[in-house]
N, C-alpha and C positions, 0 to 999 in steps of 0.2 A: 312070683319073683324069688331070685336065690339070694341065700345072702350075701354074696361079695357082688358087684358090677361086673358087668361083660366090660374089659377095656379095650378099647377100638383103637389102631393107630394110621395114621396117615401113614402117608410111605415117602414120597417125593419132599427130602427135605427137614423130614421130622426123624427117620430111621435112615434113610438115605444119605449120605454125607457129599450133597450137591457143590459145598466149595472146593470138591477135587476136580470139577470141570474145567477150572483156571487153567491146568496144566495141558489140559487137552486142547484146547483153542491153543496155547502157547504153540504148541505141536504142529498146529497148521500156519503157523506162522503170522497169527495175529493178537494184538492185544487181549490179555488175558479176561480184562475187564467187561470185554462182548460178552461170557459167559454171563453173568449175571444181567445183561442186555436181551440176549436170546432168552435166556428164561423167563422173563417178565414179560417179553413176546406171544411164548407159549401161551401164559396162564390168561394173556389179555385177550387173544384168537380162540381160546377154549371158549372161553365165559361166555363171549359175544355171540359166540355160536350156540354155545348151550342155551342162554337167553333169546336167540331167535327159534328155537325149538327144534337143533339140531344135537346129534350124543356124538362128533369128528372121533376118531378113532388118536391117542394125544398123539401115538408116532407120526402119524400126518400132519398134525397140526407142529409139530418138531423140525419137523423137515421144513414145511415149509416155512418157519419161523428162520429159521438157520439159512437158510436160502434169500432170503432178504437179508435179516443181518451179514451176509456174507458177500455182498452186494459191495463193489468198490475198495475191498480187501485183498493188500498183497497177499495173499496163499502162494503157497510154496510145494501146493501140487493142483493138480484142477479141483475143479469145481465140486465135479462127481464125488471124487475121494476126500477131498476134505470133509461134505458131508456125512460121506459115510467111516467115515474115523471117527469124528463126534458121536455120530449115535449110538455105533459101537462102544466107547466110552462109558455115551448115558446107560447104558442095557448092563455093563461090566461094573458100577460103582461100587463100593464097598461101604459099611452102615458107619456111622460115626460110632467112635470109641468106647463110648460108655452103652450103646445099644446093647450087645450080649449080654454083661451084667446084672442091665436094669431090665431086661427080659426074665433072665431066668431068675432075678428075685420075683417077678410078679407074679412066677409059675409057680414056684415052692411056697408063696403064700397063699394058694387056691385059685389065684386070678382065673376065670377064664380071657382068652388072649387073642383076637383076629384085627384083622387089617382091613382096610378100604381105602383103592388107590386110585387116580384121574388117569394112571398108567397103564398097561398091561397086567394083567394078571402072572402072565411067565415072567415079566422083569422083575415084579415085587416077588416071585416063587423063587425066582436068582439069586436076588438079593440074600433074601431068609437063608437061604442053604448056602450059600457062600459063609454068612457068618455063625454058621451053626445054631441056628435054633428056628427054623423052620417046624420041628417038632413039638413046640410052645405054644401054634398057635394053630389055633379050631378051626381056622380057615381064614383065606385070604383073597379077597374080592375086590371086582372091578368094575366103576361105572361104566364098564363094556356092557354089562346085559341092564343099567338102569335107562332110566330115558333121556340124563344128563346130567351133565358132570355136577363134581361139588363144585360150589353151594347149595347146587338147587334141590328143593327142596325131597323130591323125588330121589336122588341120592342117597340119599342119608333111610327114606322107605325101602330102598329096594336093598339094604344092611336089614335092615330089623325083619324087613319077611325070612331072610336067607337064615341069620342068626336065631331064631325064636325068639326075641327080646322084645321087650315095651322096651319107650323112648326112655324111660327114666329111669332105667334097670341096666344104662350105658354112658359111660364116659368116653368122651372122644378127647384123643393125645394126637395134638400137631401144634407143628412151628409155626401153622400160619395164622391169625387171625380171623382172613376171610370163613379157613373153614370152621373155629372155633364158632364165630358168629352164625354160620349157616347151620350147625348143628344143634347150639344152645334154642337158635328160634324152634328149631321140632321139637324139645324137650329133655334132648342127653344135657349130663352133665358135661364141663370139659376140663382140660390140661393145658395149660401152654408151658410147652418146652422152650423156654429161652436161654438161649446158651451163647448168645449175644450179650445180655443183659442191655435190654433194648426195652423202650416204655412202649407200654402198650398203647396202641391208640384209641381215639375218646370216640371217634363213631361206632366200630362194632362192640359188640354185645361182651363184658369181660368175662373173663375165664373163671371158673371154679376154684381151680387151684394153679400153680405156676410153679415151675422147676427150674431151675438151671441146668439137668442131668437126670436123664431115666432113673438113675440111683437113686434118686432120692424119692422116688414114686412111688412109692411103698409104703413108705413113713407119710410121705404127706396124704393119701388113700386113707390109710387108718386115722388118720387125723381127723 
């Protein structure tokens, strides 16, 4: 084991700044609020499938998330295009504010630094190099070559064979709770990035530590 943690980040949400999606539904001409409707789509059509012992590929499962949601909606171009200006969108985001920052503190303090994403491997490589620091991290992976998405537990195996890590020799950093809980059950430590200031909730497994802002993940690490 080395002495600092491998710190693992989610990507969709935690480094990705998913409430810029509002603008782009606005775009097609419907309420902005679907965005966060379609998302919870996605993540419910993944799981279900990952739980029947299927790995959907998430752009499929997007599409066709967005495709129902968009079902009975004035658009203000077809069908075709409106989907594909969304996903466009999803693929072009930019990382929320404080990510560059609290990336390159975690580098200049020895962190090593990869990601594991429910997305593509090229939209999280997007990402990273849009806001410059794609060179921070040791690599960045996708439950594309595992056998199913996170949570499951397979997931989070098929990070520690790639990375050379034991479970406990990694901290996982996400917004989401699901995957905090599905990583604490293998044995990583975790992070929740709330930057909502939202409670946590009482069925999954709680967090390690808890941040308002990557900035301060540095300080609370040494802690």
């Amino acid at each position: 084991m080395t002495d600092l943690p491998l710190v693992l980040f989610d990507v969709n949400g935690t480094l990705s700044d998913m409430g810029r999606m509002t603008q782009h539904f606005e775009e097609i001409g419907v309420p902005p609020q679907l965005s966060a409707h379609w998302f919870a789509a996605v993540l419910r059509d993944g799981f279900a499938l990952a739980l029947a012992g299927g790995n959907p590929p998430f752009v499929q499962v997007a599409e066709d998330a967005l495709r129902s949601v968009l079902v009975g909606q004035l658009l203000n171009r077809d069908l075709d295009d409106a989907v594909a200006h969304v996903l466009h969108a999803l693929r072009e985001l930019p990382v929320h504010e404080d990510v560059p920052d609290g990336i390159r503190a975690l580098a200049g303090a020895g962190f090593e630094i990869a990601a594991l994403t429910n997305g593509s491997a090229s939209t999280a490589e997007g990402l990273l190099e849009r806001a410059g620091v794609r060179e921070q991290f040791s690599a960045v992976l996708s439950v594309e070559g595992a056998p199913r998405w996170k949570p499951a537990p397979e997931s989070y195996a098929h990070a520690l064979q790639a990375l050379g890590r034991d479970a406990d020799d990694v901290v996982l950093v996400a917004a989401h709770p699901w995957d905090l809980h599905g990583a604490a059950r293998v044995g990583f430590r975790t992070a929740w990035v709330d930057r909502a200031g939202s409670p946590y909730p009482d069925a999954p497994t709680p967090p390690d530590l808890r941040v308002t802002r990557l900035t301060d993940l540095v300080d609370a690490l040494a802690r």
